[in-house]
Residue, then its C-alpha position, 0 to 999 in steps of 0.5 A: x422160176x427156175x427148175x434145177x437144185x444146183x451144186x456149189x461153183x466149187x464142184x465145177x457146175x452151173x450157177x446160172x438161174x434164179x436167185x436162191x432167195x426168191x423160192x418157186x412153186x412146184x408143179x408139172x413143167x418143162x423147161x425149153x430144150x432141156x425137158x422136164x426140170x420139175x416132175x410131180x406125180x400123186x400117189x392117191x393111196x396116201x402120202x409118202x413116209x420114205x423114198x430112195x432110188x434103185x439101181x436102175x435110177x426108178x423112185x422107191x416110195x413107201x406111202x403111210x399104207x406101208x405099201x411099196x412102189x417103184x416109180x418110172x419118172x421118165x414113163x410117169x407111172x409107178x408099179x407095186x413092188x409089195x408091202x407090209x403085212x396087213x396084221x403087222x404095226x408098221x407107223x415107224x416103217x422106212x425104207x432101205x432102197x438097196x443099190x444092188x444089182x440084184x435090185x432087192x429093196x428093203x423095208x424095215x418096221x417096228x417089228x420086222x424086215x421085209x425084203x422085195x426083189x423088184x424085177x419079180x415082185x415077189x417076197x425075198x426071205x429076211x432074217x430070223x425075229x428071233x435076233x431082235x429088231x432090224x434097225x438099219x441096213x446097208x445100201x448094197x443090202x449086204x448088211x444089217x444092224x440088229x438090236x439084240x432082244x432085252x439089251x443095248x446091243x447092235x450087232x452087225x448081220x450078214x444079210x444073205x447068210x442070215x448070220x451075225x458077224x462078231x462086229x458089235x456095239x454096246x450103247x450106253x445105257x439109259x433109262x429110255x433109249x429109244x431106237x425109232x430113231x434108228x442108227x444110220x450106217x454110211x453107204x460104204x459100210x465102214x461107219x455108223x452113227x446113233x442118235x442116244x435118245x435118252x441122254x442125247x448123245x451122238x455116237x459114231x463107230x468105225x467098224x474095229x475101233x474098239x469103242x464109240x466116238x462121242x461126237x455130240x451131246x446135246x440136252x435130249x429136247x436138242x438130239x439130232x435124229x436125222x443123220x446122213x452120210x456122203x459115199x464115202x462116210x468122211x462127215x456125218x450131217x444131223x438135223x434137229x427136228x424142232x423149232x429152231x433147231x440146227x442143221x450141223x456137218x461134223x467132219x470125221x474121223x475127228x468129230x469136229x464140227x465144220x459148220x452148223x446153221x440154225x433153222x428157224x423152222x421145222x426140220x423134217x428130212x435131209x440127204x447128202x447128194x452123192x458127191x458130198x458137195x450139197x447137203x438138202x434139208x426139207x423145213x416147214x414153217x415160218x413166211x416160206x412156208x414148207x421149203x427143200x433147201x440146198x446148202x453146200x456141204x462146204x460151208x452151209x450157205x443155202x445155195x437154192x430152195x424150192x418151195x413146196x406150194x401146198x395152199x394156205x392152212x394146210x398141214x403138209x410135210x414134206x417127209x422124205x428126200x432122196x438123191x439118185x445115186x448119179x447124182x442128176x436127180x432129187x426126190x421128195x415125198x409129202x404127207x400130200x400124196x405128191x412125189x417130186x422130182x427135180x434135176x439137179x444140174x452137174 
């Protein structure tokens, strides 16, 4: 049984511990001298629906109540940060884990942006409804892309002064573009990407380039409405959630395609680790069962999975998966009420 995701022999990093192929269960355990390798914690207010990390390393959870948590892994304890007006429709709410260091933490949901400070626990003010619907922030927080009420326009918001910026992005039209699956915009704020449900088009825009790149199109049963960025935003990841579905890495600005590796699972959550090296992909189904594959970001080969061992019959997803943003860690949270932690050795 081994305890530690690690990364490609490229990035100088161990390689030592059991074989990828052979998955593990996970659980509440340690490892000899090097402490806990594996951290499992319940939530029993319900499941988690999206994680990320704050600046000062805690786990952010939202569970399917919209309500918000701060976990401390070391302390094996969570503190309610805050949560999502009772009255108000939150089935599609993600959370934005703001790397600031202001600490503020963000949720976004079909029908506002709500803003937390996570020293004080108390409500920051977000922006106006009026401008239309948040559909993706910055992980610094400084940025927000608003779709602008009855158009196909996103436009860049500045958080803190509540005000537009002139940068904006027109989509294409389409009888039923739907934006649950929001645009993803890269941690270094220059680049974001949108997923055309309608048509199944995957666009990237560079901020200034005076018209979108088409990076992709795929039949709409075929869309990639998972995306993730490195730092640095220099490729773009998407992942297919259907049933052989693939799990492709563009390289950018050029939108070529480096690889793309078909699942022959359900694909339900991916992330990049911070140094771009490792791509992890939550699948469920087939003999593995519900797995967290690591794949290097160079090639797509699988370097190590763990297996998420949820018992025989049970319908468990694992929703959401995160990295710390130093990288030493990996989060993932179920429909199970299980949130776990694991290292990742580098």
């Amino acid at each position: 049984m081994f305890g530690r995701a690690r990364l490609p022999p490229s990035l100088r990093l161990g390689s030592a511990g059991a074989s990828p192929s052979r998955p593990a269960p996970l659980g509440n355990e340690t490892t000899g001298a090097r402490g806990p390798a594996v951290r499992t914690f319940y939530n029993p207010a319900g499941g988690f629906q999206s994680i990320g990390y704050a600046a000062d390393g805690r786990v952010l959870a939202l569970d399917t109540k919209a309500r918000l948590t701060a976990w401390d892994v070391a302390a094996g304890r969570p503190d309610q940060v805050g949560g999502v007006p009772a009255d108000e429709p939150h089935r599609w709410a993600l959370l934005k884990g703001f790397r600031s260091p202001a600490g503020h933490v963000g949720v976004l949901t079909s029908e506002g942006f709500h803003r937390f400070d996570l020293a004080a626990r108390t409500a920051l003010p977000g922006l106006d409804p009026s401008a239309g619907r948040v559909a993706e922030a910055s992980e610094d927080g400084t940025l927000a892309v608003v779709n602008e009420p009855r158009s196909l326009r996103l436009r860049l918001w500045d958080v803190a002064a509540a005000a537009p910026l002139p940068e904006h992005f027109d989509l294409p039209p389409g009888r039923a573009t739907n934006l649950r699956y929001h645009p993803v915009l890269a941690p270094d704020n220059r680049t974001f990407a949108v997923s055309v449900v309608s048509d199944g088009r995957l666009l990237v825009w560079g901020r200034g380039d005076p018209v979108p790149r088409l990076v992709a199109r795929t039949p709409p049963g075929r869309r990639y409405p998972l995306l993730a960025f490195p730092p640095d935003g220099r490729f773009l990841v998407g992942a297919q959630i259907r049933r052989h579905g693939a799990v492709t890495l563009w390289d950018l600005p050029a939108g070529a395609p480096r690889w793309s590796v078909r699942q022959e699972v359900f694909v339900w959550a991916v992330a990049v680790h911070p140094s771009g090296g490792l791509v992890a992909v939550a699948t469920v189904g087939g003999p593995d069962g519900r797995v967290v594959r690591f794949l290097d970001a160079a090639t797509g080969e699988e370097v190590n999975r763990f297996r998420w061992d949820a018992g025989p019959g049970k319908a468990v997803r694992v929703r959401c998966l995160a990295f710390s943003p130093d990288g030493t860690t990996c989060a993932a949270g179920g429909s199970d009420r299980r949130l776990v932690v694991w290292d990742v050795d580098g």
